[in-house]
C-alpha positions, 0 to 999 in steps of 0.5 A: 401524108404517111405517118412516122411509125416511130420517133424521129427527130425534128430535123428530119421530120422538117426535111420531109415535110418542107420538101417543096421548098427546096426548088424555090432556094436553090442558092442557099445551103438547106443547113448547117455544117452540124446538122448534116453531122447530126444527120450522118450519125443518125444515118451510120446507126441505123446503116451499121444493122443493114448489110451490104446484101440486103434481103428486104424480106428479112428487113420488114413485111413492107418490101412486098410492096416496092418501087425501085428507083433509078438515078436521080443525078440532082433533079427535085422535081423528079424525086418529089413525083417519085416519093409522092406515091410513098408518102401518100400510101399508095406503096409501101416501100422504096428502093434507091438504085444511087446516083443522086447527085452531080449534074444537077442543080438540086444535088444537095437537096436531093441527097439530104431528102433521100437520106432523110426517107431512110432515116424516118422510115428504116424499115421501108426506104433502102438506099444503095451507094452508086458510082457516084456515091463517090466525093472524087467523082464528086468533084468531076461533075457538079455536086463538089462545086455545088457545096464549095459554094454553098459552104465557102468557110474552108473548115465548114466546107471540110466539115461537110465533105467528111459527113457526105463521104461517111454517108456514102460509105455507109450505104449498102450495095444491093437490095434483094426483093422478096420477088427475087429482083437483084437491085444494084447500081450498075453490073456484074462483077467480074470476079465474084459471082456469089453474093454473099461474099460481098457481106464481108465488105465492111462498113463503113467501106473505107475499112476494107484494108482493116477488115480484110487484112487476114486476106491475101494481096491477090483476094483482096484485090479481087474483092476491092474490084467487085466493090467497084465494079457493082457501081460500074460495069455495063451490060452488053447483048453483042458479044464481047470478049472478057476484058473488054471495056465500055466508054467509061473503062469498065467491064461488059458483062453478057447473057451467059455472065446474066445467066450463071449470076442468077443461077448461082445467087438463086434469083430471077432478074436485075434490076439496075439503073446507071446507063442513061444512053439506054433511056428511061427503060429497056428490057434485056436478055429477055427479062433478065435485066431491067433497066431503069433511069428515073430523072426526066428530061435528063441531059437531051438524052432522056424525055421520059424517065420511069420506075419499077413497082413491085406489088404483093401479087409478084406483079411488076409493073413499069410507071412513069414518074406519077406513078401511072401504069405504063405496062405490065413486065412480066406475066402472072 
């Protein structure tokens, strides 16, 4: 078991520790109202010094060594295969591409354990904000009933919904590797192509009005839509014209739109997750764009589900959920 690197509190240290047990109760609340409060204030302090663009090299060291994680949508089982080789050593860091609720019957869990990596290892867990790091998507697809049950007390339960929304608020939107992989949730947006634009969004998010007030109607709406449109937009490799829009009513990004985001923000690939129709992996645009789906089976749609490891040596590898090499993506 990977030892805390610095002081963490017994709360968290518990959920780590006490991992296995959560797929044993899944009709009990894991905790109290005030811990999940205590542990959202833990969290924003640590969120309040990492960027909504994080360079991992300029978090720590460890992030040469990285496996990047596509949805988890609630499934235990799954994330405790994907953080075994984390907490046993055999990799250095983690990065979560979001979506870790809804859908599931472990979505609380799930969340509370993820949330819990972050907090005793700041400096080697990142954790991004997907489309369903969202309280309205929420109550659409599981994870909202999942509480209502959990916390049938109403002022409990509002209680609960502030501490998640603040959470979600305070995670950040995409993680840079020091092997020049742009990790995100889900697209290009359509009207912001450099990153470093996207630093001014605030956190927590819901500050938006407040921080971009000096802004125009025009250029804060562009901003807004590109806050969104990051955990939304799905890429296509048959041609579609700009505003063309995808199943669930976002934008399309292509090639071109691939090529001139990684030109302009000076790296060599994206990593997302997101799109289960796509399956638990798919390479596009010649490598470009990789894709990845971590939760398996996974709504009759996916039986095998996968994630994507960096190593110091630049190497990136694709391995299944017990950390077995599947194939090498690209060559050295």
């Amino acid at each position: 078991m990977r030892s805390f690197e610095r002081k963490v509190p017994k709360l968290i240290k518990e959920i780590i520790l006490n991992r296995e047990g959560y797929q044993n109760l899944p009709q009990i609340a894991p905790l109290w109202s005030a811990q999940l409060e205590e542990i959202q204030h833990l969290f924003e302090k640590i969120q309040a010094h990492i960027p909504n663009i994080v360079y991992l090299e300029q978090i720590s060291k460890h992030f040469s060594d990285v496996l990047i994680i596509g949805d988890i949508h609630g499934d235990i089982m799954s994330l405790l295969k994907i953080i075994e080789p984390f907490l046993q050593e055999q990799v250095e860091s983690l990065v979560f591409l979001g979506d870790y609720v809804d859908r599931g019957r472990y979505n609380f869990q799930c969340l509370l354990l993820i949330i819990a990596l972050s907090i005793a290892w700041p400096d080697r867990v990142i954790i991004l904000r997907g489309n369903h790091e969202d309280i309205d998507i929420n109550q659409l697809f599981g994870f909202y009933q999942e509480l209502e049950a959990f916390f049938p007390i109403t002022h409990e339960f509002s209680k609960v919904i502030a501490s998640i929304n603040e959470i979600y608020n305070n995670m950040s939107l995409i993680a840079i590797t020091p092997n020049h992989s742009i990790c995100m949730h889900a697209g290009i947006p359509k009207n912001i192509t450099n990153l470093h634009l996207l630093n001014y969004f605030p956190k927590p998010h819901y500050n938006f009005s407040q921080n971009f007030s000096n802004l125009s109607k025009t250029d804060k709406d562009k901003v807004w839509e590109a806050f969104v449109q990051l955990r939304w937009n799905d890429p296509t490799e048959v041609y579609k014209f700009p505003t063309a829009r995808s199943y669930h009513g976002y934008f399309y990004y292509n090639r071109s739109e691939i090529i001139r985001f990684l030109k302009e923000n000076r790296q060599q690939r994206i990593i997302k997750s997101h799109e289960s129709l796509r399956g638990g992996f798919e390479s596009l645009f010649d490598s470009m764009l990789l894709h990845i789906f971590s939760t398996e089976p996974y709504d009759y749609k996916i039986e095998k589900a996968f994630v994507i490891h960096e190593s110091p040596s630049s190497q990136i590898t694709l391995r299944d959920l017990n950390f077995n090499q599947v194939k090498i993506l690209n060559s050295q």
